[in-house]
C-alpha positions in Angstrom: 19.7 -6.8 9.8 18.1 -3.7 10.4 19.3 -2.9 13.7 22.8 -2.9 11.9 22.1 0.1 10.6 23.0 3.4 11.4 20.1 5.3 10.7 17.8 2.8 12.5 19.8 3.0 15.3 19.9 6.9 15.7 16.5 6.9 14.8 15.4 4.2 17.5 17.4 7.0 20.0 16.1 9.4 19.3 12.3 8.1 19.6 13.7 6.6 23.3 14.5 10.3 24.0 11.6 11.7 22.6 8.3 9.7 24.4 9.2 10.6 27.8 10.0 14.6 26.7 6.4 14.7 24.6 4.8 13.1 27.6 5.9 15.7 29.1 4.1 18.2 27.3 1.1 20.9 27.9 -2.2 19.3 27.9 -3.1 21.4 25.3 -0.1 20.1 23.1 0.6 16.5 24.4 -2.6 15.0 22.7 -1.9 16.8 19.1 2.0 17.6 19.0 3.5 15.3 20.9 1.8 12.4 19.7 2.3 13.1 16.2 5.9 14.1 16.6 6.3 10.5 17.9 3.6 8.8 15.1 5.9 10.4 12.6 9.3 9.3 14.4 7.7 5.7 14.5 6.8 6.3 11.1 10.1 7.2 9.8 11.8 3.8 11.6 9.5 1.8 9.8 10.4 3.8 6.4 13.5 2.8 7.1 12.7 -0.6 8.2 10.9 -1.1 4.3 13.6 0.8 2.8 16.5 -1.6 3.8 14.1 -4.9 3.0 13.6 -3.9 -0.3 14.7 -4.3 -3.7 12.3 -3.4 -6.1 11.7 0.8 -4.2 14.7 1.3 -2.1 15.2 4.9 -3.6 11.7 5.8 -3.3 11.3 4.1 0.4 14.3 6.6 1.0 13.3 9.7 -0.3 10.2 9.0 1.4 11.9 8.8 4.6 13.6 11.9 3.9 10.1 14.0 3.7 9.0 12.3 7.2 12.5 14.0 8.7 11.8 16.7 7.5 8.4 16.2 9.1 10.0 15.7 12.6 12.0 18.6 12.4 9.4 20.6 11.6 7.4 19.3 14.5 10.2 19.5 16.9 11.2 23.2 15.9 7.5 23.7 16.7 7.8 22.1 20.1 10.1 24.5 21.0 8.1 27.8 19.6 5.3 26.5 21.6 8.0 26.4 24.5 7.1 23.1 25.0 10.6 21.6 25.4 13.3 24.0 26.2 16.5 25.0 24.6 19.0 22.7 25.6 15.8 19.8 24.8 16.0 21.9 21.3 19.6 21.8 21.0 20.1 17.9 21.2 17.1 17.1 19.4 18.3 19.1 16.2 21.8 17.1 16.9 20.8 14.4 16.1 18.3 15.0 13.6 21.0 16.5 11.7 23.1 12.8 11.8 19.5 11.1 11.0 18.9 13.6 7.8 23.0 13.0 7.2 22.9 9.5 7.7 19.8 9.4 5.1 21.6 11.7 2.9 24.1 9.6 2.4 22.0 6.5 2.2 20.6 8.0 -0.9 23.4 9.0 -2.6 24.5 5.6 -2.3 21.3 4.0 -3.9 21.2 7.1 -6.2 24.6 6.0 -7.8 23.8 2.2 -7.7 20.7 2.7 -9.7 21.8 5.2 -11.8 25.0 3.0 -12.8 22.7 -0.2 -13.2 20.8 2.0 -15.7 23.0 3.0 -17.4 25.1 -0.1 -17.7 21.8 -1.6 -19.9 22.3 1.3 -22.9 
């Protein structure tokens, strides 16, 4: 199951972190930033949600989710320029972004090797 994994776990988190901080934010940044830092995060779980379901694009569902982190942590490293979550806020966002982006990392490599070896098994 999905919630078995790691990533979807850290990634489910980290969205239950980040609603009530973006609600949080500036008028002028709540309706635009905020809400699209937590479309994307949403976005990414369900990446991850097709990723682990399928066998035909596993590799591609994964790099895919690994341009929607890099997405997030764009948008949160802009959250903070706008000073619209503080430091500390900063701080344990980019924690545990950098064990989601690990976490993926790692799921690719594993898929990487798996397809790589099942290709090259047919020559």
């Amino acid at each position: 199951m999905v919630q078995d994994l790691t990533v979807f776990q850290k990634t489910y988190d980290f969205l239950l972190w980040l609603k009530p901080v973006a609600q949080k934010f500036a008028k002028a940044h709540k309706y635009g930033l905020g809400i699209e830092i937590e479309n994307e995060t949403v976005r990414l779980l369900k990446k991850i949600i097709e990723a682990n379901l399928s066998r035909s694009k596993k590799e591609e569902l994964i790099e895919e989710s690994l341009v929607v982190y890099e997405i997030i942590r764009t948008l949160v490293r802009l959250s903070k320029d706008y000073k619209q979550i503080s430091v500390r806020q900063y701080e344990f966002a980019s924690k545990n972004l950098v064990e989601i982006g690990n976490l993926l990392g790692g799921w690719r490599r594993k898929f990487s090797k798996n397809f790589q070896a099942a290709g090259n098994s047919g020559k």
